[in-house]
DOLOMAR-997539 format. One record per residue (C-alpha): y, x, z. Coordinates in nm, 4 decimals. Each point is the difference from the previous one (the first is absolute). Layout:
BEGIN
{atom {Y; X; Z}} ...
***
This chain:
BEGIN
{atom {0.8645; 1.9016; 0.8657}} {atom {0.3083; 0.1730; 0.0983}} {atom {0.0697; -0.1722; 0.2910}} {atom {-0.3773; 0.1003; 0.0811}} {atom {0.0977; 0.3993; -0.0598}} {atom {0.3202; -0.0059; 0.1565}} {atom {-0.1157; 0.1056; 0.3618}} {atom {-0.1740; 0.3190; -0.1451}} {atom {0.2015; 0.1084; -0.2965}} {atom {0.3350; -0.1900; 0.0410}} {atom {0.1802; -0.2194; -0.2726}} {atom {0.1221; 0.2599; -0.2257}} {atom {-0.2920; 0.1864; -0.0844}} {atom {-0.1942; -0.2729; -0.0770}} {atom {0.2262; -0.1721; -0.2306}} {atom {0.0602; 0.3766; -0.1649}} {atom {-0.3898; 0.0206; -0.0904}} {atom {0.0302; -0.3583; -0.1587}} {atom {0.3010; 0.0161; -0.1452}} {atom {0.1534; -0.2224; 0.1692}} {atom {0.3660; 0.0328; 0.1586}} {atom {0.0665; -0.0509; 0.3363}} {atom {0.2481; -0.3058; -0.0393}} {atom {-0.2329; -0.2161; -0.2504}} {atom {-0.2351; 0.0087; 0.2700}} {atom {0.2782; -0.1174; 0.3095}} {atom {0.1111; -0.2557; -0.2999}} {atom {-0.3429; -0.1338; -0.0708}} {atom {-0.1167; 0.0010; 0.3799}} {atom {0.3331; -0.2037; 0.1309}} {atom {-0.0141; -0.2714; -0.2722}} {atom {-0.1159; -0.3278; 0.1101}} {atom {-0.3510; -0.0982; -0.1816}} {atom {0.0634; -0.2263; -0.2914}} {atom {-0.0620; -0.3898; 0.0321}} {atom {-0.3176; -0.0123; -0.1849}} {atom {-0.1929; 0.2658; 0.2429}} {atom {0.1620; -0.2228; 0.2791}} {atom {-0.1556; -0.3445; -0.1326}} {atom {-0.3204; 0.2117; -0.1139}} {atom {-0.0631; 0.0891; 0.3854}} {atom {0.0577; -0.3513; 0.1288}} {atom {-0.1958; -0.1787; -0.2957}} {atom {-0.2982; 0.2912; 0.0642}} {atom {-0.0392; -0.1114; 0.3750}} {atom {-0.0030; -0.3718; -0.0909}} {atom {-0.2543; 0.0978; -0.3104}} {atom {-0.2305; 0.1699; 0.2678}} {atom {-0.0031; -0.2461; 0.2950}} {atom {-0.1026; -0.2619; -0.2522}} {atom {-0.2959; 0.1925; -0.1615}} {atom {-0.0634; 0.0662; 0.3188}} {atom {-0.0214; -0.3372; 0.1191}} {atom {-0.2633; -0.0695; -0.3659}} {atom {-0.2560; 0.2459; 0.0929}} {atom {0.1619; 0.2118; -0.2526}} {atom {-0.1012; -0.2260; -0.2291}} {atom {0.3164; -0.1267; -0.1690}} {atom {0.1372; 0.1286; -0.3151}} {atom {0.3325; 0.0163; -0.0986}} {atom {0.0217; -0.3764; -0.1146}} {atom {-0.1443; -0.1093; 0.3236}} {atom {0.2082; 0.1912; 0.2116}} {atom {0.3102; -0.0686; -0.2376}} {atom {-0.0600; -0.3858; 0.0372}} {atom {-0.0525; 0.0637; 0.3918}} {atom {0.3336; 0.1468; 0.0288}} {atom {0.1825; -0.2235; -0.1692}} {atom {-0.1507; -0.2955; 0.2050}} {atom {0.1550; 0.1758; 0.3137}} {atom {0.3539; 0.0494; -0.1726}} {atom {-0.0521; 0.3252; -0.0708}} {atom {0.1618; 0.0573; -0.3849}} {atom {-0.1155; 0.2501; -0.2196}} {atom {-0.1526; 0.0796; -0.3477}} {atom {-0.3932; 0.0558; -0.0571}} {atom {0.0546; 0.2819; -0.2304}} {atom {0.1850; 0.1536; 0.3252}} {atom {-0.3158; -0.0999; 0.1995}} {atom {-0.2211; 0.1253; -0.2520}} {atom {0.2700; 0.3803; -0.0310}} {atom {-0.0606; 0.0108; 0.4278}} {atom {-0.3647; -0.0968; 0.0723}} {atom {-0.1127; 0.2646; -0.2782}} {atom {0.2547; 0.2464; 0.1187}} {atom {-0.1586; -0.0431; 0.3401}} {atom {-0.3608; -0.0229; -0.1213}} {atom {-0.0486; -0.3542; 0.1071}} {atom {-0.1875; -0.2580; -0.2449}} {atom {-0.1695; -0.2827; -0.0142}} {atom {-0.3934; -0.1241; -0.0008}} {atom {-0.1598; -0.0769; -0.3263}} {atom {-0.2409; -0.2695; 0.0544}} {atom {-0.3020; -0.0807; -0.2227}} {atom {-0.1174; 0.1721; -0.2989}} {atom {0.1966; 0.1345; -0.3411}} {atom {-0.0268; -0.2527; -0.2520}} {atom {-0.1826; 0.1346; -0.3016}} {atom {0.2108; -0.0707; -0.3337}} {atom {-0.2202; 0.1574; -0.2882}} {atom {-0.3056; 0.0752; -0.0277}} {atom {-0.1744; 0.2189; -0.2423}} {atom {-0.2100; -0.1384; -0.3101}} {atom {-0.3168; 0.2248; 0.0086}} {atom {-0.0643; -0.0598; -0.3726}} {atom {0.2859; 0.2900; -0.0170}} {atom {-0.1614; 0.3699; -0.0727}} {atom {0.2085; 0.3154; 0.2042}} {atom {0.1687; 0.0726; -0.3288}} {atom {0.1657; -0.3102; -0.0401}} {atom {-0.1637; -0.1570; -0.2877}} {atom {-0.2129; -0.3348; 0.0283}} {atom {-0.3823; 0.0286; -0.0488}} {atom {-0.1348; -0.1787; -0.2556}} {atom {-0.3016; -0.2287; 0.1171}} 
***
């Protein structure tokens, strides 16, 4: 955002009205991104191309077994953390399975009718 401002307001005003000093911004802007943003932006590419390549139809398990047959080594929690951070998921096929279902002889109030 700064770095956005900077042409029409200059550094120093901008980090004044967010409290922000001058040098903590030069610090933060010249550090070199950590390792995990690094690996996060080459896995992300490789997640894409092969959901991609499904139709956009593979889920994180798919794609995490896909990538792993091509020597590419990382975790499926990490796959599942990236595609929802970049609003990819998979297809759901079929129809929800239906685990209870309601006994009629049960009134609204909870008590069993006697017959």
């Amino acid at each position: 955002m700064i770095n956005h401002l900077r042409d029409d307001f200059g550094v120093e005003p901008v980090c004044r009205e967010l409290d922000l000093s001058v040098s903590a911004f030069n610090a933060r802007r010249r550090r070199p991104k950590p390792a995990r943003r690094l690996r996060d932006e080459q896995l992300i590419a490789h997640i894409r191309r092969v959901h991609d390549a499904s139709g956009q139809t593979y889920g994180a398990r798919r794609i995490h077994r896909q990538l792993r047959r091509e020597g590419v080594l990382a975790a499926r929690c990490t796959i599942e953390r990236l595609m929802s951070k970049d609003g990819l998921e998979g297809v759901i096929r079929g129809q929800r399975r239906r685990t209870t279902i309601p006994e009629l002889s049960w009134r609204c109030c909870g008590r069993r009718s006697r017959r």
